[in-house]
Legacy VTK file of the C-alpha trace (Angstrom):
# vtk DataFile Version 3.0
C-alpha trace
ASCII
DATASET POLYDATA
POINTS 358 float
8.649 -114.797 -16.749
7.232 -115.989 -20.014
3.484 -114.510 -20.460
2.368 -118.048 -21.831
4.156 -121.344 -24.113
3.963 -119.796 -27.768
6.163 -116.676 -25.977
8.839 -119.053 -24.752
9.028 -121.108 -27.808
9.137 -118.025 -30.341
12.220 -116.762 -27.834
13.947 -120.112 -28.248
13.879 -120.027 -31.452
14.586 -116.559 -31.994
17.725 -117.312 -30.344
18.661 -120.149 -32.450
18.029 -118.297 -35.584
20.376 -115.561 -34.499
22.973 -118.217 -33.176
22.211 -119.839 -36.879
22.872 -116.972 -38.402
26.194 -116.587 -36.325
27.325 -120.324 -37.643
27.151 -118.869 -41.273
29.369 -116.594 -41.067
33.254 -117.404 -41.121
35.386 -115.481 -38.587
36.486 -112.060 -40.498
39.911 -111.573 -41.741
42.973 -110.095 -39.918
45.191 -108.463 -42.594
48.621 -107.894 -42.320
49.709 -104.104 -43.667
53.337 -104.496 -44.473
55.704 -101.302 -43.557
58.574 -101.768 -46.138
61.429 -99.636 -44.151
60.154 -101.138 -40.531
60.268 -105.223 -40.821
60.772 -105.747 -36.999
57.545 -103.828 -36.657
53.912 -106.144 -37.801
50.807 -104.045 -38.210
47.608 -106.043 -38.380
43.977 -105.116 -39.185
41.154 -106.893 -38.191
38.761 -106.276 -40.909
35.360 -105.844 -39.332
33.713 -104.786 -42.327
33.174 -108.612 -43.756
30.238 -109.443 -41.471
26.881 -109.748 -43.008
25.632 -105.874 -42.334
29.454 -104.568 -42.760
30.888 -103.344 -39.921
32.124 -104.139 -36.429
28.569 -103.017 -34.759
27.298 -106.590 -36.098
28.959 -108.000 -33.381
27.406 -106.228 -31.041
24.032 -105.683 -32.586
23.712 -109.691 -31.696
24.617 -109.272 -28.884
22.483 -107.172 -27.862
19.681 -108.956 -29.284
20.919 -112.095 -27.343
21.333 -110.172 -24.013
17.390 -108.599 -24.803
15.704 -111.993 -25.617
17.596 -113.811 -22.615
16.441 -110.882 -20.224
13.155 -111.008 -20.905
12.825 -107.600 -22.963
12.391 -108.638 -26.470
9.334 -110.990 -27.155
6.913 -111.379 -30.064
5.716 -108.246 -31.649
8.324 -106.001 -29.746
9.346 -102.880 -31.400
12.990 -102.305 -31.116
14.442 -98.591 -30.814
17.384 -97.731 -31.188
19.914 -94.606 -30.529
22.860 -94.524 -32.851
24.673 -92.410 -35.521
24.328 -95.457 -38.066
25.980 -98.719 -38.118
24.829 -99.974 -35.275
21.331 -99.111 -36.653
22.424 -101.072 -40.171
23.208 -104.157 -38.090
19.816 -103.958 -35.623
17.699 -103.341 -38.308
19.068 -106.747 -39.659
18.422 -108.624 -36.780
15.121 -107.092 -36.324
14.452 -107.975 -39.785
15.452 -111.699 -39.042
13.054 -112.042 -36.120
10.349 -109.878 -37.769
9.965 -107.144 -35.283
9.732 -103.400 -36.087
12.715 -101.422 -35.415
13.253 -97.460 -35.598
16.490 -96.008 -35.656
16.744 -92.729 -33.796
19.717 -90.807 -35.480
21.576 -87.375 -36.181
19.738 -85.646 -39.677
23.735 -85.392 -40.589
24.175 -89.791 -40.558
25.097 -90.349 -44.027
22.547 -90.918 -46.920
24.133 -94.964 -47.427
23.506 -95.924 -43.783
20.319 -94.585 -44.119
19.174 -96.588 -47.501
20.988 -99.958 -45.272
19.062 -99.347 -42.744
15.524 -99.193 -44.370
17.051 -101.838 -46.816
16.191 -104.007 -44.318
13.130 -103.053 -43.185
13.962 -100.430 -40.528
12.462 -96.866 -40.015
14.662 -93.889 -39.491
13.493 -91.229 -36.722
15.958 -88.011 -37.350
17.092 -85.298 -34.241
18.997 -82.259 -35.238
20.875 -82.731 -32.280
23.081 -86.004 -31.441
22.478 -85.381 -27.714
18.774 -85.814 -28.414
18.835 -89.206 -29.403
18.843 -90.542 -26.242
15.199 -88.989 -24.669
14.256 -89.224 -28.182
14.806 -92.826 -28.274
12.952 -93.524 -24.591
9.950 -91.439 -25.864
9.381 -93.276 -28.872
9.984 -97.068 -26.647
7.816 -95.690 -24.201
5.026 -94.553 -26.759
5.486 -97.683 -28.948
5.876 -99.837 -25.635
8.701 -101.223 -27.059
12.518 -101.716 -25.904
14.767 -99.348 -26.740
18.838 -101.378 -26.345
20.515 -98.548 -25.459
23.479 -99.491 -26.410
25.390 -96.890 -24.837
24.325 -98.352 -21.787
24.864 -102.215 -22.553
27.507 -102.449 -24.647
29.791 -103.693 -21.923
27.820 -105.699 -20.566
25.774 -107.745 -23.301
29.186 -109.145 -24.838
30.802 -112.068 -23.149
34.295 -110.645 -22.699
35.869 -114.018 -21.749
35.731 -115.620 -25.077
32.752 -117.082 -27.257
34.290 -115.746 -30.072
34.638 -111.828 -29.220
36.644 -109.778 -31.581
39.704 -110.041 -28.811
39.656 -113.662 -28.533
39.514 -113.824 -32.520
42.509 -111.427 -32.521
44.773 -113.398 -30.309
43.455 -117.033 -31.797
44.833 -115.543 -35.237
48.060 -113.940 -34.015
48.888 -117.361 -32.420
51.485 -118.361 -35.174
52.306 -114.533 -36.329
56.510 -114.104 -35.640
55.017 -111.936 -32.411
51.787 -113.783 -31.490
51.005 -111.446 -28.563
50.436 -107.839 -29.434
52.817 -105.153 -27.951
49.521 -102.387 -28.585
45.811 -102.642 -29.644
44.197 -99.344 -31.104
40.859 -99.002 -31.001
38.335 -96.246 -31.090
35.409 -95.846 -29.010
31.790 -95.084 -29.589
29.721 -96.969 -27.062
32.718 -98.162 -25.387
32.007 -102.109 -25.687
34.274 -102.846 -28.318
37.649 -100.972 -25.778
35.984 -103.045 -22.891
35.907 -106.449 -24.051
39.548 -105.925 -25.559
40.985 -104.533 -22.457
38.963 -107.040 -20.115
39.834 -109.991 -22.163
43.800 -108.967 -21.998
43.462 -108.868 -17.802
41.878 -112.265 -17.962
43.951 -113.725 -19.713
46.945 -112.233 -18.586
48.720 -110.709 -21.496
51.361 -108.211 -22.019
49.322 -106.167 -24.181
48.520 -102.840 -23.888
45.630 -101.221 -25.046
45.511 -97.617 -26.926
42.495 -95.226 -27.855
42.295 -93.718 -31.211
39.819 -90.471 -30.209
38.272 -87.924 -32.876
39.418 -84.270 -31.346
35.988 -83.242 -30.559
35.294 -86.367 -28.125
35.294 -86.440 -24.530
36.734 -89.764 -23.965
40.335 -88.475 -24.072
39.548 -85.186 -22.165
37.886 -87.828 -19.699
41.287 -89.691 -19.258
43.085 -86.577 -18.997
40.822 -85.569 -16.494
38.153 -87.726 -14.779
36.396 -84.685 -14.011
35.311 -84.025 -17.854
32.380 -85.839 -18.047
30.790 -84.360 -21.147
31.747 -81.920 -24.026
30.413 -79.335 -26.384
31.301 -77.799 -30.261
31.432 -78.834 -33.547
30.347 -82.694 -33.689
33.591 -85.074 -35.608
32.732 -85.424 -39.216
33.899 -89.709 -38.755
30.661 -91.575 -37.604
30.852 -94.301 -35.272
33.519 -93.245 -32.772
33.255 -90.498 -30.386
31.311 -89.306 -28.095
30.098 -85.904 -26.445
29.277 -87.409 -23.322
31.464 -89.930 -21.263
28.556 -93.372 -22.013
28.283 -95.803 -19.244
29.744 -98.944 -21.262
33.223 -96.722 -21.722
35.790 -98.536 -19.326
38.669 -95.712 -18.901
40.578 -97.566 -16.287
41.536 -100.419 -18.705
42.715 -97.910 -21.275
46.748 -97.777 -20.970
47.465 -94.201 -23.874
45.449 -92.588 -26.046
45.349 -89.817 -28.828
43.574 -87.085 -30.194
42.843 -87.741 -33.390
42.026 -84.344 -35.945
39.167 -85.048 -38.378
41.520 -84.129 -41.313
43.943 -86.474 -40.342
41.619 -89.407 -39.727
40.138 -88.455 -43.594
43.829 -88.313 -44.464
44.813 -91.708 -43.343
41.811 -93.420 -44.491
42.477 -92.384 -48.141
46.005 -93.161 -47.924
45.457 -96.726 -46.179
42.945 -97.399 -48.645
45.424 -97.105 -51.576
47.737 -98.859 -49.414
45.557 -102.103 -49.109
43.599 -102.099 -52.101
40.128 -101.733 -50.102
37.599 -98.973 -49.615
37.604 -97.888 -45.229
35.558 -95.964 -43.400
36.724 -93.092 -41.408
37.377 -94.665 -38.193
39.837 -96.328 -39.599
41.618 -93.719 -40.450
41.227 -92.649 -36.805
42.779 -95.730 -35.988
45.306 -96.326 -38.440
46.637 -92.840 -37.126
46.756 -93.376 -33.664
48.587 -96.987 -34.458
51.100 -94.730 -36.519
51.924 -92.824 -33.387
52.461 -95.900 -31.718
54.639 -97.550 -34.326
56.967 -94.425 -34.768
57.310 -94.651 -31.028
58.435 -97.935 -30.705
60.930 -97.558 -34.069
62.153 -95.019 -32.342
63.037 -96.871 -29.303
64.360 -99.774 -31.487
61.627 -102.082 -30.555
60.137 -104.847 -32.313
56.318 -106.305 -31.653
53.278 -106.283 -33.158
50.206 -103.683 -33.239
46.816 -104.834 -33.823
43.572 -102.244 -34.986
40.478 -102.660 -36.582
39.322 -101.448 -40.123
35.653 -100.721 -38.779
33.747 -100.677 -42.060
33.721 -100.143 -45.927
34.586 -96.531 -47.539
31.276 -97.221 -49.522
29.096 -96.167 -46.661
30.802 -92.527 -47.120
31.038 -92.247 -50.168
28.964 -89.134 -50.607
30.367 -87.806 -47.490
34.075 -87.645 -46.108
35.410 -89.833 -49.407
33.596 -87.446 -51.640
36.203 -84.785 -52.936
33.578 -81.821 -53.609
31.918 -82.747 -50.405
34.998 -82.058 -48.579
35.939 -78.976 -51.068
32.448 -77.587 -49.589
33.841 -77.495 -46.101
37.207 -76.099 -46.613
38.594 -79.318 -46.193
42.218 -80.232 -47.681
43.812 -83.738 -46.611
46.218 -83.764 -49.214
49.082 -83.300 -46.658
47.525 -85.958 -44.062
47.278 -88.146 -47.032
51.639 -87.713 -47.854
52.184 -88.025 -44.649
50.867 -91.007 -44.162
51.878 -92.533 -47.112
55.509 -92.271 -46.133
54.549 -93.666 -43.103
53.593 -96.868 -44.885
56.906 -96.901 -46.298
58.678 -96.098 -43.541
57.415 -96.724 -40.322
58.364 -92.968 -39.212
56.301 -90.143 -39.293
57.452 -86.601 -39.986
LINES 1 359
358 0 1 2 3 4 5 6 7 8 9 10 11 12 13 14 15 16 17 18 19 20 21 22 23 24 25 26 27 28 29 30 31 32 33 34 35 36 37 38 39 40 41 42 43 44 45 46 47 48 49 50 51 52 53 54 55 56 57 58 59 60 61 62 63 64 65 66 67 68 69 70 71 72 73 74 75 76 77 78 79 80 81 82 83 84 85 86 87 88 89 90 91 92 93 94 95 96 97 98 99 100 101 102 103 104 105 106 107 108 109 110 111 112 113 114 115 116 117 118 119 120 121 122 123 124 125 126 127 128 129 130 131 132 133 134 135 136 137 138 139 140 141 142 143 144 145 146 147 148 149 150 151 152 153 154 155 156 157 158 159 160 161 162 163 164 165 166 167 168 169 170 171 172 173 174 175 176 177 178 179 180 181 182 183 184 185 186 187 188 189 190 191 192 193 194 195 196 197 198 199 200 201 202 203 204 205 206 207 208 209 210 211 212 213 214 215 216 217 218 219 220 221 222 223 224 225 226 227 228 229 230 231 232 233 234 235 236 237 238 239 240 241 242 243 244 245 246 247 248 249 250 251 252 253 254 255 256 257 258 259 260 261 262 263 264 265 266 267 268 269 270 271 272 273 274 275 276 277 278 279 280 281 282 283 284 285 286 287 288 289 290 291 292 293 294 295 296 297 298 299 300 301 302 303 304 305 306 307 308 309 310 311 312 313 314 315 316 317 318 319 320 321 322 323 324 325 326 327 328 329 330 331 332 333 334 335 336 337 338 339 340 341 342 343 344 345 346 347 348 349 350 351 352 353 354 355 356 357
C-alpha cells in the first residue's frame, strides 16, 4: 500500500526512468570466437560487458530495482544496501544514483580498488568485512539501522528476472543465434555467483523446449560443484577464488542445481590463464570469469571434437579486464602470490587454434 499520492507517483516514475533507461541501451553483442582447426564447432560470446555500468550484473541490478519498487520495498528516500563482491554493487549504485537514493555496498576489503572507485563514481558508499561470509548480517544490520532495504540478491536473483522472455540474456542469446549455421546451442557455460543468471538460462531452455544443455563453469574453491556432486555439501571453507563475481562458499537460495546438466572445476590459474589468452585472441580486455568460462566451454568443445560432433556453444564474457587491472591482469601482482599462468595461457592458445586441448 502506497503511504499517500506523491509516494505512488515518484514509484511510477521511478519505474519509467529505469525502463527509459533500458530503451537506451541497444541489446549487447554476441561475438563469434573462430577455432581455425575446428570449423564444424561455433563458439559464441555474449559480451555482457557493453551495458552502461559494464558487466552482466546490470541486468540484474534492474531487475532488482524493478522487482523492489513493484513490491512495495523501495520508495522515496530509501536507502539501498547491498551484499556483493563488486559488480553488482557498480550496477546498484547506478540505479540508485538514477532514482536518487543512498546506497551502501557491503563488500570483501579484498574487492578490487576499480570496482571500488565505480562504485563511489556514482555516488555509492562502500562498507568493507574482512570476511565474505560477513556480508550478509553485515548487510541486514546496516538496512535495519538505516531502515532501509537491503536486495539481497543472493536471495532474489531468481526470482526478480522474468525468465520467460522480456529481453533476458537467454532470450537475447537464442533471438541472435536464430540465423547462425546451428541456431540452437548444443551447450551454454555459465558461471554462477548468485545463481540468477544459470536460472533464467536453464528455465528459459525448459520453456521453451530446446535441446540445449546447460554447463557450469565453477572456481575450485566454490561449493556449487561440490553441491552437485553431492546435495549434501551445502557450504564450504579455505582460501576464497582470486576471480570476483562467480563462486560461492555457501550454496545461495537463487542457485537452481536441478536445471544444471555438467559442470567443472575451474583452478584460479587456469581461469587467469584463459582470460589472458582469450583476450589476445579477441582483441578485448575480460575479466576473470571469463576465463572461468571460456575454460569450462574448452572442455566442452574438445569433448564434442572428440566425438566428431558439430553444434554450437554459447558463454558469456562477464565484464572488462580493466576492472582488474591492478589485480589478477597485473603481472607483479600475480608474481607476489607465486602465481605463474604462463602454461594455462599456451594451453589455451592452442586451443584457439585447434579446438583440442592437451
Amino acid at each position: 500500500m502506497f503511504k499517500n499520492e506523491a509516494d505512488r507517483i515518484w514509484v511510477e516514475e521511478a519505474i519509467r526512468e529505469i525502463e527509459a533507461d533500458f530503451n537506451r541501451s541497444a541489446d549487447t553483442h554476441l561475438l563469434r570466437v573462430p577455432i581455425a582447426a575446428c570449423p564444424q564447432i561455433a563458439l559464441y560470446l555474449k559480451d555482457e560487458s557493453t551495458h552502461p555500468t559494464g558487466s552482466l550484473k546490470h541486468r540484474l541490478a534492474r531487475s532488482l530495482f524493478l522487482y523492489g519498487l513493484c513490491n512495495g520495498w523501495i520508495g522515496p528516500g530509501t536507502v539501498i544496501v547491498e551484499a556483493s563482491s563488486g559488480s553488482t554493487a557498480v550496477s546498484e549504485a547506478y540505479f540508485a544514483q538514477m532514482l536518487h537514493l543512498r546506497f551502501i555496498a557491503v563488500m570483501p576489503r579484498s574487492t578490487s580498488a576499480e570496482k571500488v572507485a565505480q562504485i563511489e563514481f556514482y555516488g555509492g558508499q562502500c562498507h568493507f568485512v574482512e570476511n565474505a561470509s560477513d556480508m550478509y548480517a553485515e548487510s541486514v544490520r546496516l538496512a535495519a539501522k538505516h531502515r532501509g532495504h537491503y536486495m539481497d540478491q543472493f536471495t532474489f536473483a531468481e526470482r526478480a528476472t522474468d525468465w520467460r522472455g522480456n529481453n533476458n540474456i537467454a532470450e537475447s542469446i537464442f533471438s541472435q543465434m536464430a540465423d547462425e549455421r546451428h541456431p540452437v546451442p548444443s551447450w551454454i557455460v555459465v558461471g554462477a555467483g548468485t545463481g540468477g543468471t544459470s536460472a533464467t538460462i536453464g528455465r528459459y531452455i525448459r520453456y521453451r523446449r530446446m535441446q540445449t544443455r546447460l554447463c557450469l563453469a565453477d572456481p575450485e574453491s566454490s561449493v556449487f560443484h561440490r553441491h552437485l556432486a553431492d546435495s549434501c555439501v551445502v557450504s564450504g571453507s579455505g582460501e576464497r577464488s582470486l576471480i570476483e563475481g562467480i563462486g560461492r562458499p555457501r550454496c545461495e537460495p537463487s542457485f537452481l542445481p536441478e536445471l544444471i546438466d555438467a559442470c567443472y572445476s575451474v583452478p584460479d590459474v587456469a581461469s587467469i590463464g584463459s582470460t589472458r589468452a582469450l583476450s589476445r585472441h579477441i582483441g578485448r580486455s575480460c575479466g576473470g570469469s571469463t576465463g572461468t568460462n571460456l575454460y569450462a566451454a574448452a572442455r566442452v568443445i574438445a569433448g564434442m571434437k572428440a566425438r566428431n560432433e558439430s553444434g554450437s556453444v554459447v558463454t558469456l564474457l562477464c565484464d572488462s579486464g580493466d576492472r582488474y587491472r591492478s589485480t589478477i591482469l597485473d603481472d607483479a601482482w600475480l608474481r607476489q602470490r607465486g602465481i605463474d599462468v604462463s602454461e594455462v595461457e599456451d594451453q589455451m592458445k592452442r586451443f584457439l587454434e585447434s579446438g583440442e586441448l592437451h
